[in-house]
VOGU-3710 file (C-alpha; in Angstrom, 3 decimals, decimal comma):
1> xxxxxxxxxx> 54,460/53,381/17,948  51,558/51,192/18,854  48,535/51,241/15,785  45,010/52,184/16,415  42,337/50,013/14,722  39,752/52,486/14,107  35,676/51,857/14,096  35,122/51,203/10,438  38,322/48,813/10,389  37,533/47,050/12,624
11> xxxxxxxxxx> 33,758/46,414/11,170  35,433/45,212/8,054  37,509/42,413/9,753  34,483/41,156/11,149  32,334/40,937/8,217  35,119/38,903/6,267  35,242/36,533/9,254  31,569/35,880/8,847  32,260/35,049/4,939  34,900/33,010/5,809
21> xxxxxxxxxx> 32,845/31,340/9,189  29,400/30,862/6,395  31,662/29,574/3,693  33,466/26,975/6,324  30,006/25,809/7,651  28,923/25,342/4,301  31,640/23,315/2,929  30,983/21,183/5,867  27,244/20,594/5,050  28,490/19,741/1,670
31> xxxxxxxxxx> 30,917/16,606/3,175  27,811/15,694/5,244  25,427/15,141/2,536  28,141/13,286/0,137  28,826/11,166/3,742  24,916/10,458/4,109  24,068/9,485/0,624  27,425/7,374/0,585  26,386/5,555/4,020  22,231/5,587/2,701
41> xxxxxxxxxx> 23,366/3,285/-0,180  25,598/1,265/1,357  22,889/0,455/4,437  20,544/-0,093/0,834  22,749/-2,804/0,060  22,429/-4,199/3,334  18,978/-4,194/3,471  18,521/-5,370/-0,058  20,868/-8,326/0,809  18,906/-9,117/3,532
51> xxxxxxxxxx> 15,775/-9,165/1,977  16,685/-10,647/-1,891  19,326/-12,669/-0,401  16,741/-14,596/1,973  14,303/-14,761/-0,961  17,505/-16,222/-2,783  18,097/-18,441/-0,463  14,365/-19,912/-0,052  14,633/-20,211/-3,662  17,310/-22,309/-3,549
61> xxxxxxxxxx> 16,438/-24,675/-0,852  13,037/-25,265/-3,119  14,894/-25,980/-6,292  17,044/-28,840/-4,025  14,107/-30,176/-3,229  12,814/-30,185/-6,404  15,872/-31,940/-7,843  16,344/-34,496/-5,268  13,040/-35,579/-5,623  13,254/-35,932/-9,250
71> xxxxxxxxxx> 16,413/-37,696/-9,093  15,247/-40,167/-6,323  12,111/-41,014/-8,099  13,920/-41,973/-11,755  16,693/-43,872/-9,914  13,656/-46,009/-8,446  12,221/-46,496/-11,800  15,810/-47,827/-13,037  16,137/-50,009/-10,606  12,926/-51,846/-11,143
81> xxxxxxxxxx> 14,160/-52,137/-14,493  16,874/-53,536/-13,233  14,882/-56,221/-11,114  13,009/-57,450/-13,539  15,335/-57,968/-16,809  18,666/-57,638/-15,234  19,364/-54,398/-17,225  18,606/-50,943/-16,228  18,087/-50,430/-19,800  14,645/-51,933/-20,525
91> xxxxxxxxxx> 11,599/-53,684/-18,457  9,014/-51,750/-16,319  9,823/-48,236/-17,694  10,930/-46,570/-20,412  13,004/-43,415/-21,340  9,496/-41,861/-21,602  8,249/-42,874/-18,610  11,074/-41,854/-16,713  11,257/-38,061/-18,554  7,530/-37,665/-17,386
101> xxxxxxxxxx> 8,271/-38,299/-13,819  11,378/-36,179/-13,552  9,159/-33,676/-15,437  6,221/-34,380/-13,094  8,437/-34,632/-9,739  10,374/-31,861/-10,537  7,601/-29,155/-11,390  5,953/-30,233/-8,577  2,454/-32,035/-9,960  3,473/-35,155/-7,563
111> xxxxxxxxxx> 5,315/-34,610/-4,103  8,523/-32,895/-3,352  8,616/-30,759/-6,518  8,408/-27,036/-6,813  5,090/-25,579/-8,583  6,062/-23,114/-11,305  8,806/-24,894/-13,135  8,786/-25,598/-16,821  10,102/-28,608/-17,386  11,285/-28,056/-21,285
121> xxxxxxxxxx> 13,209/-24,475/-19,791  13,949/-24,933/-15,773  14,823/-28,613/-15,562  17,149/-30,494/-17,323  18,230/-34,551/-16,505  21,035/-36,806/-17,654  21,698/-40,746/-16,808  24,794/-41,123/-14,565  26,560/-44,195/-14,243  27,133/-45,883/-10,273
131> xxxxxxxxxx> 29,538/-43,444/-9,211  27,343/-40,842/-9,910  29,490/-39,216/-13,093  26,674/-38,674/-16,419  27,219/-41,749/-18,596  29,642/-41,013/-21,693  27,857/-38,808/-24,245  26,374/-37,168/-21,931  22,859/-39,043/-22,617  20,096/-36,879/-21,578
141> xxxxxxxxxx> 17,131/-38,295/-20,488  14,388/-38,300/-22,873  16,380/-38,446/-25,407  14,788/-41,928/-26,603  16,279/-44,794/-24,915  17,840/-45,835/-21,529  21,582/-46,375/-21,974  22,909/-49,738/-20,194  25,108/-48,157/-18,149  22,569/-46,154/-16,266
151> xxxxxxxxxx> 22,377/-46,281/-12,189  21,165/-43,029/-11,898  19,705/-39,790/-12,744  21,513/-36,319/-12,361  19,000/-33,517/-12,295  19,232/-30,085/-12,207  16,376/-27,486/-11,743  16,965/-23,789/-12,488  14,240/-21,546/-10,781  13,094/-18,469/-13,734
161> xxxxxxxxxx> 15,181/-15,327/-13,794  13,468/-12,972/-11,580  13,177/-9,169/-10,797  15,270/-8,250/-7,341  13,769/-5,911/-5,158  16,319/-3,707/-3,051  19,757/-5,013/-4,534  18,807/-3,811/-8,351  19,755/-0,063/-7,030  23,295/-1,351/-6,219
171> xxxxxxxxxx> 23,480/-2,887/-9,842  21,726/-6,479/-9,408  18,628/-6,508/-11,219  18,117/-10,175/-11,406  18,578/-13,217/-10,058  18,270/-17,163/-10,687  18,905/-20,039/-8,108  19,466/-23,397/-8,936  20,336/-27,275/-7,452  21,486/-30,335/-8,764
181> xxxxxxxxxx> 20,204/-33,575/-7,138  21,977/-37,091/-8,298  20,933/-40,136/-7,212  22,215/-43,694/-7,984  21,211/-46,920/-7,049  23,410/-50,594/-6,603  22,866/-54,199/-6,962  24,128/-55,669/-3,472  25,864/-58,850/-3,929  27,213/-59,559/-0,266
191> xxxxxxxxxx> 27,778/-58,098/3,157  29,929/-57,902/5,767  28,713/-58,493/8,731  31,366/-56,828/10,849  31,184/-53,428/8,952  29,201/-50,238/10,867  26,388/-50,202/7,993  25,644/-54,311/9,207  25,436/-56,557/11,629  25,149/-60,624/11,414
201> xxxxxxxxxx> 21,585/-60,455/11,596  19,540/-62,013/8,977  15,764/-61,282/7,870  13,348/-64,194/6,546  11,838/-63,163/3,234  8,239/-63,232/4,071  6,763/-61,068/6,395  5,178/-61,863/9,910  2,463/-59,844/11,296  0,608/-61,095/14,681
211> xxxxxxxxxx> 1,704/-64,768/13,917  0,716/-64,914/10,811  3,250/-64,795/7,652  2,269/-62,512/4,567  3,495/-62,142/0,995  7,379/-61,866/-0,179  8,849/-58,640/1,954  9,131/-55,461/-0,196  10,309/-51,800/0,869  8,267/-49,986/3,567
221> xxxxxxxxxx> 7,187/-53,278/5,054  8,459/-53,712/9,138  10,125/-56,807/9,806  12,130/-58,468/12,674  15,740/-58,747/12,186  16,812/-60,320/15,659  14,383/-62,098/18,147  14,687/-64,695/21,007  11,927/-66,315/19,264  13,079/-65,531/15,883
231> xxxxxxxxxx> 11,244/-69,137/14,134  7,787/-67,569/15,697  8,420/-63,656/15,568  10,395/-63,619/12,472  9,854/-66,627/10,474  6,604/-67,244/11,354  6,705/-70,881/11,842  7,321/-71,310/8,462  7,798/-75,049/7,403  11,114/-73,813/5,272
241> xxxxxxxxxx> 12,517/-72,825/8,819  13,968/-76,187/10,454  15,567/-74,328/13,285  14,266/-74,462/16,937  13,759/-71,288/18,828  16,877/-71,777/21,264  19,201/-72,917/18,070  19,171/-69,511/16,446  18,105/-65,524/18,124  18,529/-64,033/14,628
251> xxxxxxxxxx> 22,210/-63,595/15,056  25,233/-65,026/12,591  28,424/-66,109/15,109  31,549/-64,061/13,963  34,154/-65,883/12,063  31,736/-68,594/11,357  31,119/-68,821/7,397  31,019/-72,431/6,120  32,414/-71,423/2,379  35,482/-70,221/3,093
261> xxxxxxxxxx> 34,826/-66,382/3,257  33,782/-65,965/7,875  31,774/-62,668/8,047  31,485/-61,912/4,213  27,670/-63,488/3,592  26,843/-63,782/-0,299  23,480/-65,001/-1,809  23,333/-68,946/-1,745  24,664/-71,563/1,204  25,736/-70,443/4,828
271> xxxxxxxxxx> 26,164/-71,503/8,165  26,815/-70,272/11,342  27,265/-72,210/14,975  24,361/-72,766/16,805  23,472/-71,769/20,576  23,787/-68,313/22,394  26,427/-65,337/21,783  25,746/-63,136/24,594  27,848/-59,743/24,146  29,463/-60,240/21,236
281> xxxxxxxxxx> 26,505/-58,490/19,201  27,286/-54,783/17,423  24,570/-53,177/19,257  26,176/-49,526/18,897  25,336/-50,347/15,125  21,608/-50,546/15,675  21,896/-47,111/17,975  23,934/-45,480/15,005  21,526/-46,355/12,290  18,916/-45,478/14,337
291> xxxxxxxxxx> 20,003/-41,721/15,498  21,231/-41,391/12,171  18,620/-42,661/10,120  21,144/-44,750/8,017  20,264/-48,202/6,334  21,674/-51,554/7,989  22,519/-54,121/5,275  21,538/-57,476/6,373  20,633/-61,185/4,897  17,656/-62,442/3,954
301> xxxxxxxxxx> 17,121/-66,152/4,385  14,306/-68,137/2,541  14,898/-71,292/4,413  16,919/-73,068/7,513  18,261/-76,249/8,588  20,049/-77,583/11,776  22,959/-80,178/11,217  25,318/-81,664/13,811  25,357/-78,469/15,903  25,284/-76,153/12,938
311> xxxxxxxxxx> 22,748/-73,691/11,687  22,432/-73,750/7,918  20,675/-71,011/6,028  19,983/-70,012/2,445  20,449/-66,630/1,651  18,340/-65,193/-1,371  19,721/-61,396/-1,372  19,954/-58,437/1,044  17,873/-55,875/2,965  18,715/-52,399/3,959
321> xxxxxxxxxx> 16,463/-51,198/6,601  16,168/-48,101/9,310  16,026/-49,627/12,567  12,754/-48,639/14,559  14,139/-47,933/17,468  17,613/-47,367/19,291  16,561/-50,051/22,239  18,954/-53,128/22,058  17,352/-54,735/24,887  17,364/-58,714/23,569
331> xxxxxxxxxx> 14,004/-59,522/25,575  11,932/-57,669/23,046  12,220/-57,944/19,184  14,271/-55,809/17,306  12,255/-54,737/13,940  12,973/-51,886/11,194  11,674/-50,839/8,109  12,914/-51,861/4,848  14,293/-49,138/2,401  15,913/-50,723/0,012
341> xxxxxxxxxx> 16,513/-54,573/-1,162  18,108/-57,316/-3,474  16,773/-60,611/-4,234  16,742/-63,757/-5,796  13,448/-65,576/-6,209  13,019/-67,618/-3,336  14,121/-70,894/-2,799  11,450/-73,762/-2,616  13,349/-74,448/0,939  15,740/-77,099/2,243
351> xxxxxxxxxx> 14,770/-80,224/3,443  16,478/-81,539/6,956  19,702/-82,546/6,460  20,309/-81,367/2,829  22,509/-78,485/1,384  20,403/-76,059/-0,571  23,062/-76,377/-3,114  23,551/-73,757/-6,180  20,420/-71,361/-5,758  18,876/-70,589/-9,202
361> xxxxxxxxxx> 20,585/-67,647/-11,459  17,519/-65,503/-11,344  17,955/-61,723/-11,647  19,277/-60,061/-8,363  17,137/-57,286/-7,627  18,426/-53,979/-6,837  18,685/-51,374/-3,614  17,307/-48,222/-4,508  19,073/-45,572/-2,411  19,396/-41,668/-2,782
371> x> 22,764/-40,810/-3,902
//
């Protein structure tokens, strides 16, 4: 027998499906609003990331700057030591005098630094030896004296703790960037010519400007480095230079050393053939140097003879300069600007027909170059 569902039955079934239909849709607005807030932080995050992590990052870039800068400056400062006593350890500046302009680079009151440092809580310096590694102690600078070890200065600048904006509601409330900026510098002693970072071209040790020769070369000055009329664009027409202008372009023949060591130049006596070398120059290392902005390490001669068919030269140090341009053309002078540099005192020049003989044990001075 079939069952009849009468009137007031039937009302009752419907009424608990519309508990059970407002108790579904309510659950599910429940899971929506747990599913929003979850997805509201986590695009918070994003955003905050975004925001404090570019801040961050600007941050950062300005206390690498201000560390580099530091760090290039003080090696500078050792070096000069270095040029004029022979020891990084005492001359032009002291430990003092360095601490101020790490402190002064650094914080930004001279160029490069980053304003709003405190130098005695946000920057901190120690004296690294050539490879870069801090010098056994470690030995801080301004801690009294220079140690003798020193070719360089690590810094490191630490930009103040600071308030984040966004990323504090997902549990970062502040932040601190820092950098560490080392630089070194090194006392050339010789070259080889045949090595990417040179070339056998030499530089005379005066420079040249419009005919007309100036004071002892020094860094930022522009001077020739290769010319077809190297004794009038380079040297001037210096007395000291005994070569002609078709015995030597500014360019050292290959395998062609008269002490014994061919392509290896050191300070002192030198030679090289006389007379034309067409293609055999490293032009590609003047186009390298020059896209790259890296330092060519050349000779620099103080004087110049010409002996049965052989160019003789006297080589007082080394030169690392940024060529000017990338155009190896040999019809127009090739000139760069000088970076970096070691010396001896120059020679009073060799007379025709006589070896310079055993240049003077001055000092070599020293290439300053960021590490």
């Amino acid at each position: 027998m079939r069952k009849i569902q009468t009137g007031r039955s039937m009302a009752a079934g419907t009424q608990q499906q519309r508990k059970r239909a407002r108790r579904g849709a309510s659950t599910r607005s429940g899971q929506a609003i747990v599913l929003f807030a979850v997805v509201s932080v986590g695009l918070l995050g994003l955003v905050g990331l975004a925001i404090d992590g570019g801040q961050a990052l600007l941050n950062r870039r300005a206390m690498q700057a201000s560390a580099d800068s530091a760090a290039e400056a003080s090696a500078h400062m050792l070096a000069a030591n270095f040029r004029t006593t022979g020891s990084p350890a005492s001359g032009l500046y002291s430990d003092t005098d360095i601490s101020k302009v790490v402190c002064d680079t650094a914080t930004g009151s001279q160029s490069g630094g980053s304003p709003g440092l405190t130098c005695a809580t946000d920057v901190t310096a120690y004296y690294t030896d050539a490879s870069g590694q801090r010098v056994a102690g470690p030995v801080a600078v301004g801690g009294g004296s220079i140690p003798s070890a020193a070719h360089g200065v690590e810094v490191t600048s630490r930009d103040p703790a600071h308030s984040t904006r966004f990323v504090q509601l997902v549990g970062f409330k502040t932040a601190q960037e820092a950098a560490k900026g080392t630089s070194t510098f090194s006392a050339v002693q010789s070259v080889d010519v045949t090595q990417p970072n040179s070339g056998p071209w030499v530089v005379w040790f005066k420079t040249c400007n419009n005919g007309v020769e100036g004071a002892w070369i020094k860094i930022g000055d522009d001077v020739v480095f290769r010319s077809n009329q190297f004794a009038a664009d380079a040297a001037c027409g210096d007395p000291a230079w005994g070569i002609n202008g078709n015995g030597f372009k500014g360019f050292l023949k290959f395998e062609d050393d008269c002490n014994g060591h061919p392509n290896v130049y050191q300070q002192g006596d030198a030679c090289s053939s006389s007379g034309n070398a067409l293609g055999q120059e490293p032009t590609q290392n003047v186009v390298n140097a020059y896209n790259n902005q890296t330092p060519l390490y050349l000779p620099v001669i103080d004087s110049s003879y010409k002996q049965s068919g052989v160019n003789h030269f006297h080589i007082v140090g080394f030169v690392a300069i940024i060529p000017d341009s990338a155009n190896t053309n040999p019809s127009s002078p090739w000139t760069g600007k000088i970076v970096g540099y070691s010396a001896k005192l120059p020679n009073s020049g060799c007379p025709e027909g006589q070896s310079c003989g055993t240049p003077p044990t001055y000092t070599p001075l020293s290439i300053g170059l960021a590490g």
